[in-house]
C-alpha positions in Angstrom: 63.6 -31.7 -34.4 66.4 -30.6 -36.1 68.3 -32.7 -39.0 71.5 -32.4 -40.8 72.2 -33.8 -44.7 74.9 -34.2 -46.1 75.8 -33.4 -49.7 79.0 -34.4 -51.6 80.8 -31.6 -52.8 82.7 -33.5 -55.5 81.5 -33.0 -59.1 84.2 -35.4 -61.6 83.0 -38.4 -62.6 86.8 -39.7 -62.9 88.2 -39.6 -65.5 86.0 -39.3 -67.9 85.3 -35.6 -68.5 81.9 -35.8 -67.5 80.3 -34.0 -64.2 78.7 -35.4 -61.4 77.5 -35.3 -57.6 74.3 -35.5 -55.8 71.4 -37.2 -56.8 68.2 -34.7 -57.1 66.1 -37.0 -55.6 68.1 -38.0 -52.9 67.9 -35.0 -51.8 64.2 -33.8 -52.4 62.3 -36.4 -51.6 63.9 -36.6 -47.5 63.9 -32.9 -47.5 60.4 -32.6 -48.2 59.6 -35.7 -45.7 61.6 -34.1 -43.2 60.0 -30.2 -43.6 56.4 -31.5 -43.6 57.5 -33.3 -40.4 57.9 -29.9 -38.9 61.6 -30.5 -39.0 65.0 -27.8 -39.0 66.6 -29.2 -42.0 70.2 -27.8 -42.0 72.3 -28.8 -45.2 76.0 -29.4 -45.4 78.9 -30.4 -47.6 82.7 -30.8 -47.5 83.3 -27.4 -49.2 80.0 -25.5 -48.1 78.1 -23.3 -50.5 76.3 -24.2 -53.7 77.2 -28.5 -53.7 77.3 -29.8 -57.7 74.5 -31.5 -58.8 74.7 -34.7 -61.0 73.6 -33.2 -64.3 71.7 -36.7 -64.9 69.4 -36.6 -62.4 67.3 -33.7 -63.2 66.7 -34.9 -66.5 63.2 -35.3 -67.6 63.4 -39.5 -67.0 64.9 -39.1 -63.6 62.3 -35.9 -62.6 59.8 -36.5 -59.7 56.9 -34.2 -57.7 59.5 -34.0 -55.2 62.5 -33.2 -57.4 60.4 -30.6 -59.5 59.4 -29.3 -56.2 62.6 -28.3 -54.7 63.5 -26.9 -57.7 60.9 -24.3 -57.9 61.0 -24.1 -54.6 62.9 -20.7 -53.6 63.7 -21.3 -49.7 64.8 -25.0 -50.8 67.4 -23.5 -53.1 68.4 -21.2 -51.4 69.3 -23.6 -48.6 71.1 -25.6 -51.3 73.3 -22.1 -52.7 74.0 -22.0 -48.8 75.4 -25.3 -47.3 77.5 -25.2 -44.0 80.8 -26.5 -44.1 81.1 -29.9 -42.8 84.0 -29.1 -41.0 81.9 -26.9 -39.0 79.0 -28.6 -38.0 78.6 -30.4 -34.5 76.8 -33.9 -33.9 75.7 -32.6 -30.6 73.3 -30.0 -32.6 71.1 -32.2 -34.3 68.5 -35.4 -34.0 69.9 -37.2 -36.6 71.8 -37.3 -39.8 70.8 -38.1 -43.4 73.4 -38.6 -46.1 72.7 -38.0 -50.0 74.1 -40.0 -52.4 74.7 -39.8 -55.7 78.2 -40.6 -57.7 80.0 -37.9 -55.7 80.7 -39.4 -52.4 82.5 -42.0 -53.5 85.0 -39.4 -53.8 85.3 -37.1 -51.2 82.8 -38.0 -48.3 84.2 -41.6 -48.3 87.4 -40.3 -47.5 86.6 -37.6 -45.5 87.3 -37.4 -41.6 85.0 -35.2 -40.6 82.9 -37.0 -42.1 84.1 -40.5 -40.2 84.3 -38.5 -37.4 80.5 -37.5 -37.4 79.0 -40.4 -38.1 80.9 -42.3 -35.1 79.6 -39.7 -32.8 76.2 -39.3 -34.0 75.8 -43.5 -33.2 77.4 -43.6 -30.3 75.1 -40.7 -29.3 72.0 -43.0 -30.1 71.2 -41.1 -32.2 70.0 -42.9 -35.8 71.7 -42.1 -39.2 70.4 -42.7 -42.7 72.2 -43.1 -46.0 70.9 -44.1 -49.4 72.4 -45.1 -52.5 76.3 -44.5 -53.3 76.2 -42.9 -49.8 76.6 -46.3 -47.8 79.7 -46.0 -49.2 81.0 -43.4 -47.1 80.6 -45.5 -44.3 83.5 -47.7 -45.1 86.5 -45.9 -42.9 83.8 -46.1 -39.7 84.8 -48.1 -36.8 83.2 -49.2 -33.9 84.9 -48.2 -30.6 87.1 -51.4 -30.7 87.9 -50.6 -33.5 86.3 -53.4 -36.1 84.7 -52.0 -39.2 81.1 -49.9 -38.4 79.2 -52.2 -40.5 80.5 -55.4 -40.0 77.8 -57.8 -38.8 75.1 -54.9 -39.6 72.5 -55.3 -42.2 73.0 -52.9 -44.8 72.3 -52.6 -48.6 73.5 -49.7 -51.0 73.5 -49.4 -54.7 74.0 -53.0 -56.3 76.9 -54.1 -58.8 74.2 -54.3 -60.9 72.9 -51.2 -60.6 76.1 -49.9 -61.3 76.9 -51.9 -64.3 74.0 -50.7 -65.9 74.5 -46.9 -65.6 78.1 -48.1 -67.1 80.4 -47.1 -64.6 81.6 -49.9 -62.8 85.4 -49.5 -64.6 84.9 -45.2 -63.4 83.8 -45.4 -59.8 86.7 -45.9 -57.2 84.9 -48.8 -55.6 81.9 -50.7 -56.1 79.3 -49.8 -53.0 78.3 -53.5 -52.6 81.3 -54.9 -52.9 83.1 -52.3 -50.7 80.2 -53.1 -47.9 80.7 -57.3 -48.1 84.4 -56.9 -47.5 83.7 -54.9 -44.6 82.2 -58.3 -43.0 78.4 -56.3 -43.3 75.6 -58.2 -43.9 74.5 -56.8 -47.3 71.4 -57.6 -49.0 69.8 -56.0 -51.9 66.0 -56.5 -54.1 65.8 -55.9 -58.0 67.5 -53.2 -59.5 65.9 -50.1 -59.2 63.7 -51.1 -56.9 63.0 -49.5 -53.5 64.8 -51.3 -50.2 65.2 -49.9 -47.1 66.7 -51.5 -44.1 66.7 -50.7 -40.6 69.8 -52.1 -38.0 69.7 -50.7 -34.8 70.3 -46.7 -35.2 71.9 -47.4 -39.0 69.5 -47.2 -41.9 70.4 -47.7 -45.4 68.7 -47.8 -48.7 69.6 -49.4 -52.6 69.2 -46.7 -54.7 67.2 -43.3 -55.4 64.0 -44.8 -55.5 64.6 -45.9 -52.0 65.4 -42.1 -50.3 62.5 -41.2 -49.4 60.9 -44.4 -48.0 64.6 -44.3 -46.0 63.5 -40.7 -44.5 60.5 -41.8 -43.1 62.1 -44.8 -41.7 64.5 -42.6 -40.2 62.1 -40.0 -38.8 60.6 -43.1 -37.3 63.8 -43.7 -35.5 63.7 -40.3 -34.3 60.9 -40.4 -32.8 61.3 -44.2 -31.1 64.9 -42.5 -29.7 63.1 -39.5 -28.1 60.9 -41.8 -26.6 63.4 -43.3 -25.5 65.3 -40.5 -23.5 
């Protein structure tokens, strides 16, 4: 089983002088699910190479097993020094995809065709894709093959409004998650802030927030395995 995740490569938070871009745990906790599994575990970014990380969330409050983990983990972060260029990277390689979130992709991987691109062929490959957080985000230039918005009619969630307001950057971000996602026609639902949601629609799985990433990877490596079953 091989597996590709995607990492923003975008490290601004706006305007506001501060940094930003993946979440730690995002990352840690479905990597770690994904290499006890046995798994390849390829990562990958706009810009390839070392992705930034949201200063925030290796902070002592925001620290898990998982996150300390990866960090003392030397083949981990050396895989992270060492992402491939999204640009690069083919669909047809790999079982599924799993996208990080974080602030970051609200700037670049939303607006990013290769990014589009992939996860349009990945699902009309049949083959499932998972993104938690901000990341649902990105999904919001993805059509269907007629065109209509990817996610309209689908159940999705993705960080809240609330969530949001309460880290104090719903005036910063370029769009809300939730809101973005209801426009789109998806059916969105979401559980108490901070709380961990994970929902599965046909080969599209999405979670709230961080503490939902790596319930969403073992949801997803679920998939994976119904899909091969399936073949």
């Amino acid at each position: 089983m091989k597996i590709l995740i995607i990492l923003t490569s975008h490290d601004e938070l706006g305007t506001t002088g501060r940094k930003t871009g993946f979440w730690l745990e995002e990352l840690a906790a479905p990597y770690y699910r994904f290499k006890d599994a046995g798994a390849d575990v390829v990562l990958a970014s706009p810009n390839g190479g070392r992705p930034p990380l949201d200063p925030k969330s290796d902070e002592p409050d925001h620290q898990t097993e998982e996150t300390r983990r990866f960090t003392s983990d030397p083949d981990a972060t050396a895989a992270l020094d060492h992402t491939v260029r999204l640009d690069t990277v083919s669909a047809e390689d790999f079982d599924t995809v799993f996208y990080a979130g974080g602030h970051g992709p609200l700037w670049d991987l939303a607006e990013d065709e290769h990014s589009v691109r992939l996860i349009e062929t990945v699902l009309r490959a049949g083959k499932p894709l998972a993104l938690v957080c901000h990341a649902p985000g990105v999904l919001r230039h993805a059509t269907n093959p007629d065109g209509t918005p990817l996610v309209r009619g689908r159940r999705v969630t993705g960080f809240t409004n609330g969530e949001e307001a309460a880290v104090g950057l719903t005036e910063v971000v370029p769009f809300l998650v939730e809101d973005e996602l209801k426009q789109l026609g998806a059916d969105y639902s979401k559980i108490g802030d901070w709380e961990p949601y994970v929902l599965t629609d046909g080969l599209l799985l999405t979670g709230q927030n961080p503490a939902s990433s790596g319930a969403a990877a073992d949801a997803l490596l679920s998939r994976v395995a119904d899909a091969n079953a399936g073949s």
